[in-house]
C-alpha positions as CSV (number, residue, x, y, z in Angstrom):
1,X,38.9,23.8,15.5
2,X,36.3,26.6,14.0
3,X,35.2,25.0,10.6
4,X,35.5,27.3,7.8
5,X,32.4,28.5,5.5
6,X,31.8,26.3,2.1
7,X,33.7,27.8,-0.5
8,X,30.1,29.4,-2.5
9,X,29.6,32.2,0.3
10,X,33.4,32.4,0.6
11,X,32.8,34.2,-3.2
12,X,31.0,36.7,-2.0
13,X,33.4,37.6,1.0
14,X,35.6,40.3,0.4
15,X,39.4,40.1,0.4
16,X,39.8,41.2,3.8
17,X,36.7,39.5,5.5
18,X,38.3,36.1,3.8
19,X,41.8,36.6,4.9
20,X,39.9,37.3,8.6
21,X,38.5,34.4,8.4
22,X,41.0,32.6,7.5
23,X,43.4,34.0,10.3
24,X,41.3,33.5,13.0
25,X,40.5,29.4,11.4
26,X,44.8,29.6,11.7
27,X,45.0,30.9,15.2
28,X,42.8,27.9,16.0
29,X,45.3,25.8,15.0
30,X,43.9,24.9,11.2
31,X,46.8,23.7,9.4
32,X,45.4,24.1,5.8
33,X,44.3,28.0,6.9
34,X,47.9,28.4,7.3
35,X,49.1,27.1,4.5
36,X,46.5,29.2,2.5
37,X,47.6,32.2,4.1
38,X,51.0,31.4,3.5
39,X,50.3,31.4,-0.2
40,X,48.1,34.7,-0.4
41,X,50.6,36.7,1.3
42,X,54.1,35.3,-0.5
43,X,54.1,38.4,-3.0
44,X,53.2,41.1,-0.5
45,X,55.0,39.9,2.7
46,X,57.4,36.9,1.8
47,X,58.4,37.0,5.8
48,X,55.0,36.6,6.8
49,X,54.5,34.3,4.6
50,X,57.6,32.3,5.8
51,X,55.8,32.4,9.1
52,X,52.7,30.7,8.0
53,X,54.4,27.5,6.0
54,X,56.5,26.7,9.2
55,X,53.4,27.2,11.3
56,X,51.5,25.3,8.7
57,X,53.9,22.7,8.3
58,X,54.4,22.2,12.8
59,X,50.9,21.4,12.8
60,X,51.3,18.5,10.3
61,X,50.4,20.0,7.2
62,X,52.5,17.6,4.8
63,X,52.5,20.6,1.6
64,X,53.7,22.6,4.3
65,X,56.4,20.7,4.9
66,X,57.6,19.5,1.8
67,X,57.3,23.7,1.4
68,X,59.4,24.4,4.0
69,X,61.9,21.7,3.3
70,X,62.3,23.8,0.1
71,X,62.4,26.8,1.0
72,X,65.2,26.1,3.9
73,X,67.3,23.6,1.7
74,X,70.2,26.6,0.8
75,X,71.0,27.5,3.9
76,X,69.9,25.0,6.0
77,X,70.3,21.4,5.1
78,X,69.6,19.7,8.1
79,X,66.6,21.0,8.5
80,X,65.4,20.4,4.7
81,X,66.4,16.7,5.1
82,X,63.8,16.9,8.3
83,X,61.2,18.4,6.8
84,X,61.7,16.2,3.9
85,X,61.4,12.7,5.8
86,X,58.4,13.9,8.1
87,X,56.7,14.6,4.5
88,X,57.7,11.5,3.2
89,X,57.1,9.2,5.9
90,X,53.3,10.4,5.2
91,X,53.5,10.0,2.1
92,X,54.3,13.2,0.2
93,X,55.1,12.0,-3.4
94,X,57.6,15.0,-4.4
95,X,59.3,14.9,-0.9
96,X,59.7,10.7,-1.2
97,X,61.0,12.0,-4.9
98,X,63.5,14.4,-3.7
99,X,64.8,11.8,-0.7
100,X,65.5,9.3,-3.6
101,X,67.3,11.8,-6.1
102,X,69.1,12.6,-2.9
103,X,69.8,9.0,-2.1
104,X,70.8,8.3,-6.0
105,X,73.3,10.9,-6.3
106,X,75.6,10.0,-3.1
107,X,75.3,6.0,-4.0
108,X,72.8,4.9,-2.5
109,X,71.0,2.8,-5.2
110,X,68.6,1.0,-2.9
111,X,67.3,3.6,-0.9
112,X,66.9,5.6,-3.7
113,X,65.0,2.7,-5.6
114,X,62.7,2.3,-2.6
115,X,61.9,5.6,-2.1
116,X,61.0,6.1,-5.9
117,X,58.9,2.9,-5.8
118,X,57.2,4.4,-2.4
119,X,56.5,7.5,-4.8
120,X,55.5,5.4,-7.8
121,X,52.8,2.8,-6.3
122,X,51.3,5.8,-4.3
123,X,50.8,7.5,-8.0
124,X,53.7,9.6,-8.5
125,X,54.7,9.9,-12.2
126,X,57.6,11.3,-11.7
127,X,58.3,8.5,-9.2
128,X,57.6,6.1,-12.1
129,X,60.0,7.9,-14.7
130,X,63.0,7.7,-11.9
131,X,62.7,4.4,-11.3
132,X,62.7,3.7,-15.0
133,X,65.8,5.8,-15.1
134,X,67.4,3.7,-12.2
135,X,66.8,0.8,-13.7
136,X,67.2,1.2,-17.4
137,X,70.9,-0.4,-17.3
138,X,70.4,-3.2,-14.7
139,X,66.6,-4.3,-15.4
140,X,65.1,-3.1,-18.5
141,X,62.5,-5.6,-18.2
142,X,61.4,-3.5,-15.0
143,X,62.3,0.0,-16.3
144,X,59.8,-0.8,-19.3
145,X,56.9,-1.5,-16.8
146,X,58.0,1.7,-14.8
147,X,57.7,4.0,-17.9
148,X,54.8,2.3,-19.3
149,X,53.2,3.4,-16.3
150,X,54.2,7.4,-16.5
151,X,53.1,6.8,-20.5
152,X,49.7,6.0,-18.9
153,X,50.1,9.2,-17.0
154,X,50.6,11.1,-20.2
155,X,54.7,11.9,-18.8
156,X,56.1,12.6,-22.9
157,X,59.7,12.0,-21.3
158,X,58.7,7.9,-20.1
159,X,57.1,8.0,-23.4
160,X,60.7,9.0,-25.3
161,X,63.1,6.6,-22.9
162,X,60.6,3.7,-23.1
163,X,60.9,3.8,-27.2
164,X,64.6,4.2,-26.8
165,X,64.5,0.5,-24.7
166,X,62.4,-1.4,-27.3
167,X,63.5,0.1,-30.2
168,X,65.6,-2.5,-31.3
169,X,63.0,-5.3,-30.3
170,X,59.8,-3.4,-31.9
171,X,61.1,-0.2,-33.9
172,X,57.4,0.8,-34.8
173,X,56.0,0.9,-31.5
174,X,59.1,3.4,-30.2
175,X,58.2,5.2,-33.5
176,X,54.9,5.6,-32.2
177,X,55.9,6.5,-29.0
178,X,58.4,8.9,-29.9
179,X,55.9,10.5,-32.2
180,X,53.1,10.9,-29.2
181,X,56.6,12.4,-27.2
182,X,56.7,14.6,-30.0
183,X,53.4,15.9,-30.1
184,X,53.6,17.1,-26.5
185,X,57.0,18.5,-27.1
186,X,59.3,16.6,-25.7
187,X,62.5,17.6,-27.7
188,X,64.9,14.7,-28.2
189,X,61.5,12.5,-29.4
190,X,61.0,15.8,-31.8
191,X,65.0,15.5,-33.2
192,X,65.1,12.0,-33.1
193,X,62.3,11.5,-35.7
């Protein structure tokens, strides 16, 4: 596989010498050429681009494929729900997210509790927040340490549920949160103080 310049004498290519480049690094098989090209040309040639995330995303580029998984979902399920499991099973944080909203809305509490806590340990706030979200009702206990974990992460809507669960047992710490929820705009934190 050709190995692309460093990115300082990429600055002083031109457009067309870079996307060169960049297609012949793809035609090699260079998975993260493809994806770039897939995102350069989405305005001007959204088929071509098309072309480049599915390429991209067959030769185990995981963005690619949590990509493609999206941008096949309306009219293809089957094929999302591929794309989404190869890019989860390595690890992709949104695609591990999406199989447990998935999971969660047809029942399936478990699944959708171990895919969220796949997504959480490997980082993902948004992993963290739906966990706390799962288990707000059932373990409140746990769904405190999962939000306290987004808060970390700076996520203002953890910050607003996680005042909401100790309100009762420490009012002026979910003030406190709710008022650091209200600094970065998250509404119901704004309203609710």
């Amino acid at each position: 596989m050709p190995r692309l310049p460093s990115k300082l004498p990429m600055l002083r290519l031109g457009r067309r010498s870079l996307l060169r480049r960049y297609e012949a690094a793809a035609q090699e098989g260079d998975g993260d050429a493809m994806l770039f090209l897939a995102s350069v040309t989405a305005s001007e040639d959204p088929a071509a681009s098309r072309a480049w995330f599915h390429r991209s995303a067959e030769a185990g580029n995981v963005h690619a494929m949590y990509i493609v998984a999206l941008l096949v979902e309306p009219h293809d399920g089957a094929a999302s729900l591929m794309w989404l499991e190869r890019a989860a099973k390595v690890g992709h944080h949104d695609a591990l997210v999406k199989l447990g909203v998935m999971a969660q809305e047809v029942g399936e509490l478990a699944d959708a509790r171990m895919l969220y806590e796949q997504a959480a340990t490997a980082g993902s706030t948004v992993g963290m927040f739906n966990l706390g979200l799962l288990l707000q009702d059932t373990d409140p206990k746990a769904a405190c340490g999962w939000y306290l974990q987004a808060v970390e992460q700076g996520d203002a809507d953890a910050m607003f549920n996680l005042g909401r669960l100790l309100e009762a047992e420490d009012p002026e710490a979910a003030r406190d949160l709710w008022k650091r929820a209200a600094a970065a705009g998250q509404v119901e934190a704004q309203d609710r103080l």
